[in-house]
C-alpha positions in Angstrom: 158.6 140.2 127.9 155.1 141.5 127.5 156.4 144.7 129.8 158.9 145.1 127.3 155.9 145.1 124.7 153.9 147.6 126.2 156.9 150.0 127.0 157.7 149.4 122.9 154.1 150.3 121.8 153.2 153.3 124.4 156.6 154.9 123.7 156.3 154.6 119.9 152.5 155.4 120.2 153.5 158.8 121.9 156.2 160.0 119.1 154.4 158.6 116.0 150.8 159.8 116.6 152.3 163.3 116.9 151.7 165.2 113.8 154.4 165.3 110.8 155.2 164.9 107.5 154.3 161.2 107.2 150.8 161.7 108.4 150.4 164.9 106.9 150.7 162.9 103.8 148.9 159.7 104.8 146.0 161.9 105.4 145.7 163.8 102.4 145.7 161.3 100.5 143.3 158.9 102.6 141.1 162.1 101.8 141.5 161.8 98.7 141.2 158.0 98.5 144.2 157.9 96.0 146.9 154.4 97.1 146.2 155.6 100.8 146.4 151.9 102.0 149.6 151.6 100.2 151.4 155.1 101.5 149.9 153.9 105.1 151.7 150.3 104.6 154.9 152.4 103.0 155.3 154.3 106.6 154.5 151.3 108.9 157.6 149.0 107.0 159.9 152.2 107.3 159.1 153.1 110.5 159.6 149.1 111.6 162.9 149.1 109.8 164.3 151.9 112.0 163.1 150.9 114.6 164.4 147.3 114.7 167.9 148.7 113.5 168.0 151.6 116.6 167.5 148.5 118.6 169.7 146.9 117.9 172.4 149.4 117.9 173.0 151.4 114.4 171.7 154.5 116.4 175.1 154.5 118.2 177.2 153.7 115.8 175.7 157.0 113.9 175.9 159.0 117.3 179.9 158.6 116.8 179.8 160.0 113.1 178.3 163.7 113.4 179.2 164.3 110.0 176.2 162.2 109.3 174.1 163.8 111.3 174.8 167.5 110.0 174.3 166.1 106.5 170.7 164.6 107.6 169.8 168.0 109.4 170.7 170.8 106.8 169.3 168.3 104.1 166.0 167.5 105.6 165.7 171.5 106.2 165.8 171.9 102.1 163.3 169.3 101.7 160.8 170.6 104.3 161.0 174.3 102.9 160.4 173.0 99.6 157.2 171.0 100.5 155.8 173.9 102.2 156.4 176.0 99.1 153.9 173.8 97.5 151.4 173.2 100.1 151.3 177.6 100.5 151.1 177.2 96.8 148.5 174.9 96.5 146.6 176.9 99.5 146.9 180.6 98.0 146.2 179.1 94.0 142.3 177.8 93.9 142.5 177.4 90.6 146.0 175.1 91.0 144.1 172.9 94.0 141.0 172.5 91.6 143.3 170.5 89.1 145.0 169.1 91.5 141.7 167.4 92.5 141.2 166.4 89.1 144.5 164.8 88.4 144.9 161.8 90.7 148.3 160.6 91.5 150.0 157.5 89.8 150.7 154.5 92.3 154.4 154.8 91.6 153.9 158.5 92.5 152.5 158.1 95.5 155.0 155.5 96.4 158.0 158.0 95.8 156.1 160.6 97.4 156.1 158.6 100.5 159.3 157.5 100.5 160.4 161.6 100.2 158.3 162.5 103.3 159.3 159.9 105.4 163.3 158.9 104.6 164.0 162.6 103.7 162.9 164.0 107.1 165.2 164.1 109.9 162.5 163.8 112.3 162.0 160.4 111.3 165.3 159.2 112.2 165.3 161.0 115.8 161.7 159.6 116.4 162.5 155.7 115.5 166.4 154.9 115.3 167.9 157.6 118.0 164.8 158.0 120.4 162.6 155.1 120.3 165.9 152.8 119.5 168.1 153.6 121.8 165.4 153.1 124.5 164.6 149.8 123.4 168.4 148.6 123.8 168.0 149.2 126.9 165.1 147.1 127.8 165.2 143.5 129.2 163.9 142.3 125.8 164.4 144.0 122.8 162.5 142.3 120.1 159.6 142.2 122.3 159.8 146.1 123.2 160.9 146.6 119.1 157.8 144.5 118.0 155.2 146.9 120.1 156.6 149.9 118.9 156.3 148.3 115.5 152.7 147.4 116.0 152.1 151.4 117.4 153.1 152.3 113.7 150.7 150.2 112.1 147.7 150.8 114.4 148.4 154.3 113.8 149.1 154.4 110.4 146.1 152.1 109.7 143.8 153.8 111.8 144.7 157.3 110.0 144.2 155.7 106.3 141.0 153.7 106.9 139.5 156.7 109.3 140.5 159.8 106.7 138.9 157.7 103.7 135.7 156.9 105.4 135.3 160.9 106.3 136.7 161.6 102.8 132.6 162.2 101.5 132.2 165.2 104.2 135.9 166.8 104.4 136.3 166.6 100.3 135.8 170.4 100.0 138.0 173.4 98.6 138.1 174.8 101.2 138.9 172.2 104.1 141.9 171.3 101.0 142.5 175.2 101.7 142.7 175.0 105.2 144.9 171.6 105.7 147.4 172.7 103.4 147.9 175.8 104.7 148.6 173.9 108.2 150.6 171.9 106.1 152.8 174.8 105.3 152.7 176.3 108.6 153.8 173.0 110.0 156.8 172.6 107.6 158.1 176.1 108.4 158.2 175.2 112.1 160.2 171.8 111.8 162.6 173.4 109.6 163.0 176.3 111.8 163.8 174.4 115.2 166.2 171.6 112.4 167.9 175.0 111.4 168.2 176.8 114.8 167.1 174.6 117.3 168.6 171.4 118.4 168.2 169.6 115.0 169.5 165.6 115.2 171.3 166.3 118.8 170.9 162.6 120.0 169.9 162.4 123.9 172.4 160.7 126.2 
């Protein structure tokens, strides 16, 4: 069982920690101190839910439907080229990042926010329900492989939130705002790219 575990948490560990739009988001706003703990806790249940429903075997039932799969690519392509739009904007506009800084998002904002970065990027579903979960069906214990890459999530997710705030006093400067949303951008742009004319949601046999 604990095999299964550690399999769950180091295989999870290598997919989530890499950088995206979740944690892209988790850390900006861990920067800024604004629900951080709550976008962080947002990700972790999201990330659990997929991962415990790849497991136990919704990632090949969508395999069979492409139809779905096209529909998550092309629409998770729009979404990302729209949120680099704003981050370039936010990057190239001083004037726009400065009022940003002043005007703190609502809880309910950063809920949906969260919610938009994680359930509308296609990445997400690859990462937990097609790779992570159809891994985990074929270990010798699911739920205990399902449970480590569940507790991956949170140590991550956790560890991002609580480390970002805590730096927030020395990174909280135009132009380190400048600098990571410009990565932002640049980031975004590259996803949808290799969604668009890569490999998109092509699930692994």
């Amino acid at each position: 069982m604990w095999q299964s575990y550690w399999n769950g948490l180091g295989i999870a560990a290598g997919l989530i920690i890499a950088i995206g739009t979740q944690n892209a988001f988790v850390l900006g706003q861990s920067l800024k101190r604004e629900y951080h703990l709550s976008a962080a806790l947002l990700c972790i249940l999201c990330d659990a839910l997929m991962i415990v429903l790849g497991v136990f075997g919704l990632a090949a039932l969508l395999a069979s439907h492409p139809a779905i799969l096209q529909a998550v690519r092309w629409g998770g392509v729009v979404f990302l080229l729209a949120y680099a739009g704003f981050a370039a904007q936010r990057a190239l506009r001083p004037q726009a990042l400065l009022q940003q800084g002043q005007q703190a998002l609502s809880h309910g904002a950063v809920v949906l926010t969260t919610l938009a970065v994680t359930l509308l990027n296609p990445h997400f579903y690859l990462d937990t329900l097609f790779l992570i979960g159809s891994l985990g069906s074929q270990q010798a214990h699911p739920a205990a492989y399902a449970a480590g890459a569940a507790s991956a999530s949170a140590l991550w997710f956790i560890g991002l939130a609580l480390g970002a705030a805590w730096l927030a006093p020395w990174l909280a400067r135009p132009l380190t705002w400048r600098l990571l949303d410009s990565g932002i951008a640049l980031l975004m742009l590259v996803i949808a790219y290799n969604l668009a004319f890569g490999q998109g949601l092509d699930v692994p046999s």
